[in-house]
C-alpha positions in Angstrom: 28.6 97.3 114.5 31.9 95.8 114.0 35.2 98.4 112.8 37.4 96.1 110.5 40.5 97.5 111.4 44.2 97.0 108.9 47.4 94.7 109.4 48.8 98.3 109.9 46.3 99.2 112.6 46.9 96.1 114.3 50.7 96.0 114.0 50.5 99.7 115.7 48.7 98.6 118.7 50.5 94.9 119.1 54.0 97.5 119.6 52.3 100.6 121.8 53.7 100.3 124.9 50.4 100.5 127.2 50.0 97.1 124.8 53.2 95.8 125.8 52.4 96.2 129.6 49.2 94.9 129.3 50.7 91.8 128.0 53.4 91.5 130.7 51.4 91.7 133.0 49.5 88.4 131.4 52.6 86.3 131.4 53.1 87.6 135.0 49.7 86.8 136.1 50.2 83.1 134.0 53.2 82.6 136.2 51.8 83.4 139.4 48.8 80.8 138.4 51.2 77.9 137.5 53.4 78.6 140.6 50.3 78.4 143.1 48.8 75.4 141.0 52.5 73.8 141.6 51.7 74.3 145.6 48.3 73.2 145.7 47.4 70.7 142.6 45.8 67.9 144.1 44.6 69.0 146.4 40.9 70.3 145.1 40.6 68.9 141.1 37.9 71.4 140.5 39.8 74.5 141.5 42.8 72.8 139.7 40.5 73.1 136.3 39.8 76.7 136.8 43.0 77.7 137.3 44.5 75.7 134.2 41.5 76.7 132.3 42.5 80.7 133.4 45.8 79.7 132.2 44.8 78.6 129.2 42.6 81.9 128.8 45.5 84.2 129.2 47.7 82.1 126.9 45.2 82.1 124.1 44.9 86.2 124.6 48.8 86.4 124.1 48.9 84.4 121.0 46.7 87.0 119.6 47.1 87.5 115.4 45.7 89.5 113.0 43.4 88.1 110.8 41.8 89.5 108.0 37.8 89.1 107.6 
């Protein structure tokens, strides 16, 4: 069962602080995954993909919106 939740509800959790933190520590995490993928592209293309696809992952989490269903 799925909870519909408001723009109000959502707008309250985007701005709690245990929300915040959770989202800096994304972009931190992003960070640490492009500088180590700056170190070591080339040198295995398949690890290369996982980590840009990770990045990708935690960039499409922090462009999180509300959307009404």
């Amino acid at each position: 069962m799925t909870r519909e939740i408001s723009k109000k509800d959502f707008v309250e959790w985007v701005e709690n602080p245990v929300t915040e933190v959770f989202f800096n520590s994304i972009k931190q995490r992003i960070q640490e995954l492009a500088l180590g993928l700056a170190h070591t592209a080339g040198v295995d293309a398949s690890q290369d993909n996982r980590v840009v696809g990770m990045i990708q992952f935690a960039e499409k989490i922090l462009d999180v919106e509300f959307v009404k269903m």
